[in-house]
Structure formats: structure tokens, C-alpha cells
N, C-alpha and C positions, 0 to 999 in steps of 0.2 A: 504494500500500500504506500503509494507516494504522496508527501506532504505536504501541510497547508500551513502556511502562516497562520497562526491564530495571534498577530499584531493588533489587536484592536487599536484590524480589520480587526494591522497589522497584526490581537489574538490573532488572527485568523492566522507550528511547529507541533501541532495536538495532532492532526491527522499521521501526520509524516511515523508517529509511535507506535501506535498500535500497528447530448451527444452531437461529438463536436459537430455534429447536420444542425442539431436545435440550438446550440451553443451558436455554432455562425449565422447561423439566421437572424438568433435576436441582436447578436450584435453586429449583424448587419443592418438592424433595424433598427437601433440607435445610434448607429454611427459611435462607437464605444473608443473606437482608436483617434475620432477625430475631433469628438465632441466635445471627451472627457478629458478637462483640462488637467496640466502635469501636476499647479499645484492652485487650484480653487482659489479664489478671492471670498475675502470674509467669511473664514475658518480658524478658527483660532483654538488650538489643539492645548491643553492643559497638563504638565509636568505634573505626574500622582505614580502611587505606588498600591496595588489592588489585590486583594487575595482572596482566589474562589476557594470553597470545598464541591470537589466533585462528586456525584453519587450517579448510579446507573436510574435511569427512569426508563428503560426499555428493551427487550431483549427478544429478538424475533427468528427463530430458527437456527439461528448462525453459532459456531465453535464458543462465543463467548456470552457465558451467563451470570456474569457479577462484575463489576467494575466502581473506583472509588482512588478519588486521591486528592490533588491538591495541587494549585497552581497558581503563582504569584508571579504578577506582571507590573512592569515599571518601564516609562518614558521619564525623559531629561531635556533640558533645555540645553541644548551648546552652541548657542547664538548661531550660529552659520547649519548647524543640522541639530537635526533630534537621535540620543541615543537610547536603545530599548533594550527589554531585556526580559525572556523569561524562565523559567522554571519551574517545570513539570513533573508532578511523582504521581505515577497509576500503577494502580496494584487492581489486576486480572485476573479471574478464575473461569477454566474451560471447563467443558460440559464433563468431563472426565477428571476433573478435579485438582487438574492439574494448574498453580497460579505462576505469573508474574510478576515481576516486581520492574517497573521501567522508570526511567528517569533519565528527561530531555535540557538540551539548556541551551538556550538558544540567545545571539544577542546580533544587534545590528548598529550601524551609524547611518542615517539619513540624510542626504544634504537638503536642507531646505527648499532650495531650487529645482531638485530634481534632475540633478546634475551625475550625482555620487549615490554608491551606496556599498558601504561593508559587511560582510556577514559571516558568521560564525553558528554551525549548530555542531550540537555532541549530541549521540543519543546510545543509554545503554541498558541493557536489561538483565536484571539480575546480576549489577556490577559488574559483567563483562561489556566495554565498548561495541557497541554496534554498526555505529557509523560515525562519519565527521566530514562535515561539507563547509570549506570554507573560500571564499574568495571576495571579489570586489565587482561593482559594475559603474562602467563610464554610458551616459546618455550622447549621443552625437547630435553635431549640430542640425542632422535631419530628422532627430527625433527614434533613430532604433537608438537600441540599446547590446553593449558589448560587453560581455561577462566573462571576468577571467577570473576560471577554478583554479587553487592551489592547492584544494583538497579536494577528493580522494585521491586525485588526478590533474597535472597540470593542462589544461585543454580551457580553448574559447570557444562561447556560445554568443551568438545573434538572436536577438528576441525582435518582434515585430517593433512599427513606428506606435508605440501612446502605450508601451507597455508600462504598468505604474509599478511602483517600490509601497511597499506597505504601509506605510502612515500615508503617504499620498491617496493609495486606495480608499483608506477610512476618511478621511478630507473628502475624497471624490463622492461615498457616500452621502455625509451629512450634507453637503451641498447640493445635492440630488433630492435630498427630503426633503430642503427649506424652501423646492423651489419648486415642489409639490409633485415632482414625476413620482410614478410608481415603477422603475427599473430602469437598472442600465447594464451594462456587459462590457467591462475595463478587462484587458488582461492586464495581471499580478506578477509581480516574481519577486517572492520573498526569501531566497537561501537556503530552504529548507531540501531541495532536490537536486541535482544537476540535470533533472532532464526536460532547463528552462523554465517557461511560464505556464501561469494559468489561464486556462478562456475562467472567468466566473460570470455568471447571473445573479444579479442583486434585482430584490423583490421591497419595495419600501410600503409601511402602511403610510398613513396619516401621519402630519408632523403632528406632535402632542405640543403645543407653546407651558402649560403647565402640568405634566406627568404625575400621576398619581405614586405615592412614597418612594422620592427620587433619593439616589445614591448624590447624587451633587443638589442640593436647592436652587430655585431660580433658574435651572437652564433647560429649554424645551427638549425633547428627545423624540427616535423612530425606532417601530419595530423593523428590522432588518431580518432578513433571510439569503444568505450567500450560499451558492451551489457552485465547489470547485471544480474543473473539470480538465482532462489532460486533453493538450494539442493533438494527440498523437491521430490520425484519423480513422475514421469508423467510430470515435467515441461520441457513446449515447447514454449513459449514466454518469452520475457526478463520484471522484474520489473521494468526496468528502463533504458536511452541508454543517454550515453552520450556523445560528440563529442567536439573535441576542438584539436587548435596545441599547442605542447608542443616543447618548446625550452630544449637545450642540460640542462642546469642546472635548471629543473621542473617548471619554468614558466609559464603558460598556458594562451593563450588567445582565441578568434572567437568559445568561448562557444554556444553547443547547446543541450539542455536537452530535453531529449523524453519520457511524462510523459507516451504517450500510444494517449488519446484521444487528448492534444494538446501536443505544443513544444514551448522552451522558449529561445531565444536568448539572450546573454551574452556578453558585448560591456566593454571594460576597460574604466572604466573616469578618475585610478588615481595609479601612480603604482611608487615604489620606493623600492631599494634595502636596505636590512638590513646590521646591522654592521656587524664581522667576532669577534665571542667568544673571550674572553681572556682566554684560558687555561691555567693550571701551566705548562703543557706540553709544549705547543707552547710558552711561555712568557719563560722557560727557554732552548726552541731550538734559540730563539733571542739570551741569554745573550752569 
């Protein structure tokens, strides 16, 4: 199973642990690579550090019948980009009783402009490493995108023109809900895979202006529904679906992750807003 950012969507590195017909259709019907800008005007994304507990809410045929863990996620302000970072522990039990123990950690550097982006994921199970995908990616000045692996493998990848980097993605969303569409289709490429981007499908309800018992006060928020899906062709299912509301400045909370054969519900126990950068810029718009 190949992986998904879970960057709040940039949440949107959880898949990566455990059809491209209808995929290119809608996002040929939003125009997804030309429309959806790199990085949205009047979006203002909030430096916080969030921590879900995981629980299984569903389990339908498939190898895995219990699931539970725990997963804290934090953005940063570094005046020129945003640095993120998460960390994932799921503990798994198969029908045959047999469990895992996994734990992901995932971390990224954003440039604000949509210029850069760094990444780093480790993923292991049962304290053996399992994998490690690390490199960088430069946007060109016609808008692809060039991604050079240094892990597992030294090798470059080309992603299409309007491919977004994961905080961009969640920006691309809220800006979609305030502006009252109900979907768009952005390709993603958050680090978690080497085998490039994502087509996704985002599904937006109604903007909420005042949400009923908000994780942040005062900031409107959207139910969101993201279905990730791979390029490769003939695909017609999504690798991965994840659902959660996202407040105006990318806050996300009432997580639900849809591995395929079960789904994992996502509860805040602890959440607090970060500081605001000292720039030299901003320290000498004060003086």
C-alpha cells in the first residue's frame, strides 16, 4: 500500500503504514493543474502542535480486525517556508491474531512560495526499519516539478505542471470552501512514496462561518473528504480516503482514515497553538 500525506492535508504519511478514468475526468473538469493556484491568497495557515488518539470505527472483510494508536502532528513558522512534522504509532491485530506494532515519522520543509520542498519519512514495524524515502523537490519556472531521491535510491522524478507540496494542498482546500465550490482534483506529492504524485479528489460540504464545538474559536471551518489515488493507469479505486474538518487557518480535527478493508477514527486529546516567527523582516516592520 503506497502512501498518503496525512499533512493536514499535508495529515494527509498514515496511508503509506499500514480510477485514474474518474480521477482524470474530474480533474479535467476542474481544470485542477490550472486553476488551483500554487499558493492561494488569503490563507493564513497557523503554527500549532495537535495530538489525535486513534481507534478502529470499522472493519469490513479484510486481514485486519483491530487497530489503535496515536498520532501527533506539528507545523512551524520559518518565515521563508513552513516546517512539519509527524509521528505515528498503530498497533494492529489480524484476523488470526497475529499484531503489529508500526511507527512512522515523517517530517518536511515547505517553501512558502512553492518553490522548495524537503522530505524525510522512516517507517518501521515492530522496530525493524521498513523503509526511508528521503529527498528534495525544485518547482521550474514552467511550473513541473523535479524531485531528486536520495533515498532508497539516488534517481529523478518529473511530476506534472500544478503538482502541489502538502501544506499548499490544505491552503488549496480551505480556499476552495470559502469560495463555496464543492470539489477540486490538485495533484499532491508529499514524500511519503517514490513513485511520485497523487491524482486526489476533494469533496467540500458547506463553509461553517461559526462551527459547532470548535478545536480553535472564532475560525469558520469545512467538512472535507480527500480520495488519494495513484497515476499509474487503469486506476479506479483510491489508495487511501481520508476525511476530516478543516478550520480557516489548516487545523484539522473528527479524522477518519479509509484504509480500504477497515477505517480509523481520529479524536484530539491535546492541541495548542505555536509561536509566530521572529523574522528580520517582521522585527524591522515593528521598529
Amino acid at each position: 500500500m503506497r502512501g498518503a500525506c496525512f499533512v493536514l492535508s499535508g495529515l494527509v504519511a498514515v496511508a503509506a503504514m499500514l480510477g485514474a478514468a474518474r480521477v482524470a475526468s474530474a480533474h479535467a473538469e476542474t481544470g485542477a493543474g490550472a486553476r488551483v493556484a500554487i499558493r492561494p491568497d488569503g490563507v493564513v495557515l497557523a503554527p500549532h502542535v495537535i495530538r489525535y488518539e486513534l481507534s478502529l470505527s470499522r472493519a469490513s472483510g479484510g486481514d485486519t480486525v483491530d487497530g489503535s494508536g496515536t498520532m501527533t502532528y506539528h507545523v512551524a513558522d520559518e518565515c521563508e517556508s513552513w516546517s512539519a512534522g509527524q509521528h505515528l504509532r498503530l498497533h494492529t491485530v489480524t484476523r488470526d491474531g497475529g499484531a503489529t506494532d508500526s511507527v512512522s515519522d515523517y517530517a518536511t520543509l515547505e517553501s512558502k512560495d512553492g518553490a522548495h520542498f524537503v522530505f524525510h519519512t522512516e517507517e518501521a514495524d515492530d522496530g525493524r526499519v521498513r523503509s526511508k524515502v528521503e529527498g528534495e523537490a525544485d518547482r521550474l519556472p514552467d511550473g513541473r516539478v523535479l524531485v531528486h531521491f536520495h533515498l532508497p535510491a539516488v534517481k529523478t522524478v518529473e511530476l506534472p505542471r500544478g503538482t502541489l507540496f502538502p501544506l499548499a494542498h490544505t491552503e488549496a482546500i480551505i480556499e476552495a470552501a470559502r469560495e463555496g465550490r464543492t470539489s477540486i482534483a490538485p495533484l499532491l506529492f508529499d514524500g511519503t512514496t517514490t513513485d511520485g504524485a497523487f491524482y486526489t479528489y476533494v469533496t467540500l460540504g458547506r463553509w461553517q462561518p461559526l462551527p459547532a464545538d470548535p478545536v480553535v474559536p472564532h475560525q469558520g471551518a469545512v467538512n472535507a473528504h480527500v480520495a488519494f489515488y495513484s497515476m499509474a493507469p487503469g486506476t479506479v479505486t483510491p489508495d487511501f480516503e481520508l476525511g476530516s474538518r478543516y478550520f480557516q487557518d489548516g487545523v484539522a480535527d473528527r479524522l477518519m482514515m479509509d484504509f480500504g478493508s477497515f477505517q480509523l477514527g481520529g479524536k484530539v486529546v491535546s492541541f495548542r497553538l505555536g509561536a509566530p516567527a521572529r523574522c528580520r523582516h517582521r522585527i524591522a516592520m515593528r521598529r
